[in-house]
N, C-alpha and C positions, 0 to 999 in steps of 0.2 A: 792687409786692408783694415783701413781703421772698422769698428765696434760699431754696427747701427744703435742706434738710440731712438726712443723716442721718447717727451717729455711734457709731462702733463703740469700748467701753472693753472695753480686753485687762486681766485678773488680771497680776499679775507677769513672768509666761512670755507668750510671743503666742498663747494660746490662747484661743476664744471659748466660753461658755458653753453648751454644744449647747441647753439648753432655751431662752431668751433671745432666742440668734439664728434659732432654726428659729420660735419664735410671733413675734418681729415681723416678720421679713419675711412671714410667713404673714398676720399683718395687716396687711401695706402692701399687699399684693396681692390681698387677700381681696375679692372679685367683689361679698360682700355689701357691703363699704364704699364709700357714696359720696365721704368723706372718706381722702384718703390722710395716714396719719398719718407723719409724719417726727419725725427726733428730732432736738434737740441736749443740749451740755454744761449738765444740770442736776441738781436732786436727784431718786434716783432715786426711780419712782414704781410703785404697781402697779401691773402687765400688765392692757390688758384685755380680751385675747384670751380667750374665754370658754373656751378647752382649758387655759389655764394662769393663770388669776382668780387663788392664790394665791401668784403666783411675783414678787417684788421682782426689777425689774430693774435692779439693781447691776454684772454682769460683763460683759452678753454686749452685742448692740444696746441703745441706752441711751434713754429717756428723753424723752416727749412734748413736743413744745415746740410744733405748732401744725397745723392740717389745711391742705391744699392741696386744694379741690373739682375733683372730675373729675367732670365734667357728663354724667349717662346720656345717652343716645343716644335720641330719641324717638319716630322715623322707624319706619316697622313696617320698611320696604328693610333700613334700617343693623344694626335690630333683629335683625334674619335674618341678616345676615351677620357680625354679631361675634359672636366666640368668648368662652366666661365665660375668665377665668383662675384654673384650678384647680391644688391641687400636687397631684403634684411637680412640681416647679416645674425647666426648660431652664436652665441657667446657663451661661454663658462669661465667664470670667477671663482677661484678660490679663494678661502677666508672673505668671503662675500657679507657677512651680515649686519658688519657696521663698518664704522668709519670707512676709507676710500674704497674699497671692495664695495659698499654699499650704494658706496656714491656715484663709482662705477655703474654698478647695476642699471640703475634710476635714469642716468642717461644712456648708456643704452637701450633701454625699455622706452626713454619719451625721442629716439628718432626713430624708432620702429620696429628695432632688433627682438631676440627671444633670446632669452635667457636663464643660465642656471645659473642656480646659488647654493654656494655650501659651506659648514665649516664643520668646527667639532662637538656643538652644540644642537641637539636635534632639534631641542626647543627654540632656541633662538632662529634655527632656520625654519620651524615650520610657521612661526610668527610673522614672519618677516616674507615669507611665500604671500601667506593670507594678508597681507597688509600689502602688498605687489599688486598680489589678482584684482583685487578690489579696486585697484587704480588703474592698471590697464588691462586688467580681463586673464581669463581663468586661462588660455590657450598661448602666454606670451610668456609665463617664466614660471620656472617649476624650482624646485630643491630637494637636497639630501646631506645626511650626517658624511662628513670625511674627513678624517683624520690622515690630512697630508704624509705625516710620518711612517703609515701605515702601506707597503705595495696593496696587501686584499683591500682596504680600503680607494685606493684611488683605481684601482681596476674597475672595483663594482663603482663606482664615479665615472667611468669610460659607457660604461655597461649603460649606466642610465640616463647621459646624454647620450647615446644612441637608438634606443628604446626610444624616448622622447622628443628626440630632434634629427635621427637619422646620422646626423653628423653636426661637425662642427668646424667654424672660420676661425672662428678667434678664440684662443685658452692664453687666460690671462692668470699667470703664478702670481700671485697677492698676499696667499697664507705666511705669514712673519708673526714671530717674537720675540719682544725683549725680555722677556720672563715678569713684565711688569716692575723691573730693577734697572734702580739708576744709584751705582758704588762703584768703587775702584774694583779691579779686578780679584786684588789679593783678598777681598770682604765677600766676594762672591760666591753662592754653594756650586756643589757639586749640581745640586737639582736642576738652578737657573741654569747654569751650561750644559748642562744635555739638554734642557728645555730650548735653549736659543739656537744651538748646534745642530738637532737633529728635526726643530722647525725648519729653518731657514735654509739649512745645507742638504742635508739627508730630502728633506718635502721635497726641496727643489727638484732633488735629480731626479726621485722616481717619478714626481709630475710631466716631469721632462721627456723622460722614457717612454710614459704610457701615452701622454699628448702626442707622441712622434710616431708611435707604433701607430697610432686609429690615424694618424693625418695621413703618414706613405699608403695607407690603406685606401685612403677617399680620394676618388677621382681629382676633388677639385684641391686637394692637398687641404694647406691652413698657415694660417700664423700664430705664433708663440710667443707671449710678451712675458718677460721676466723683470717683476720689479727690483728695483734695488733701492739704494736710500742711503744713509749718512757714513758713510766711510767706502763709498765703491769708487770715488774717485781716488782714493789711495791717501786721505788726508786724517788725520788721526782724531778719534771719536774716544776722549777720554770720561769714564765715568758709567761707558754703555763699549767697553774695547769686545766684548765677545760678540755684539749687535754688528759694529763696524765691520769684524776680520769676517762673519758670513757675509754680510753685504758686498765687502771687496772679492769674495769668491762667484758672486752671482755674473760678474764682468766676465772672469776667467774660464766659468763654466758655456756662458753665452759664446764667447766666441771661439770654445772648442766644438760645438754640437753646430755652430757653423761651418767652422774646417771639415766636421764628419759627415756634414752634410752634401758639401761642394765635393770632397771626396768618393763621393757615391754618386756623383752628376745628380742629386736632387736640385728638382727645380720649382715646385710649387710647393713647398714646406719650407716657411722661414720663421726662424728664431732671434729675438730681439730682444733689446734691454729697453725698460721701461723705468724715466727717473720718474720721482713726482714730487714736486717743489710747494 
């Protein structure tokens, strides 16, 4: 089965559409849908989230391209104990505190969602908390230092969207680095690749793991977005090659923890690739 995808187009500036992004995740996760719809890079088409039938989506979440079935549950047992997925919808973002992570955030926070923010900065995240609350209130998005790289780290990251939100619908893997380096490979230290390597590859999987461990746990499951970025389509990223070969591993890791999932008959935890253009 091809690779769900789903694809977020930014207008000029990194900002996303508030109407756009708030109706299709609302229809990715909408409880009435048996089909999850995902998107990729195509002509945009009309929404058709029946809250916003007339709204072309051109800037924000982009653009139908195929359903992934997620199989009801049929058991009266299972039936009882799964939770519907309603919004607002629990978010956690990592590498949340600027650029898209941030901007993530922001629309999530203005359709109604709650939110956590983190990265590896405690200061940048408690800044940027206090600069949230003040705009939509002290009980809608909270933060903490995490250092993706780190398992004790992204556990007590588990630990404290729980604490704080009970649970969580959406975990959105965001944290990436280029090392701040744009050279040929051969000019590259040692430092920048394990900087780029053990962000983007290593973050990935333990985020992956602990995200999956707390969702098989929650009645109502969740979804898992993994972003990826310039060289996951397999096209060569010269200048930034150790950016590209993690990015190209974010696809191949995506669509094994799907195989491991279908494997195990799970059925309300899904794992996705998330572009953003």
């Amino acid at each position: 089965m091809a690779i769900p995808c789903a694809s977020l187009h930014f207008p000029s500036s990194p900002r996303l559409h508030k109407t756009s992004f708030s109706s299709q995740f609302t229809q990715l996760l909408s409880p009435s849908h048996l089909f999850l719809t995902v998107c990729s890079r195509q002509t945009p088409t009309k929404s058709t989230n029946a809250r916003n039938s007339n709204y072309t989506t051109n800037m924000g979440i982009a653009y139908l391209n195929y359903p992934v079935v997620v199989k009801a549950q049929t058991s009266s047992s299972s039936a009882l104990s799964r939770e519907p997925m309603l919004p607002p919808f629990n978010v956690l973002i990592t590498g949340s505190t600027k650029g898209i992570g941030y901007a993530l955030a922001n629309e999530f926070l203005k359709a109604g969602d709650n939110v956590i923010i983190c990265s590896r900065s405690a200061e940048r995240v408690q800044s940027n908390v206090q600069s949230l609350r003040e705009e939509f209130g002290e009980q809608r998005v909270w933060g903490t230092k995490c250092d993706v790289r780190e398992g004790k780290d992204v556990k007590d990251l588990v630990a404290f969207a729980q604490e704080n939100l009970k649970y969580v619908d959406i975990w959105i893997n965001n944290a990436g680095s280029n090392a701040y380096s744009y050279k040929p490979l051969a000019e590259a230290s040692d430092e920048d690749l394990i900087e780029v390597v053990t962000t983007n590859t290593l973050g990935l999987m333990i985020c992956c793991r602990e995200a999956m461990k707390m969702m098989l746990n929650q009645p109502r499951g969740g979804h898992i977005f993994n972003i990826d970025g310039a060289g996951s389509d397999g096209r060569p990223t010269p200048r930034f090659a150790a950016y590209g070969a993690t990015k190209r591993s974010v696809v191949h890791l995506t669509k094994s923890l799907q195989a491991e999932l279908r494997m195990q008959d799970v059925q309300n935890v899904v794992v996705h690739n998330l572009s953003v253009c």
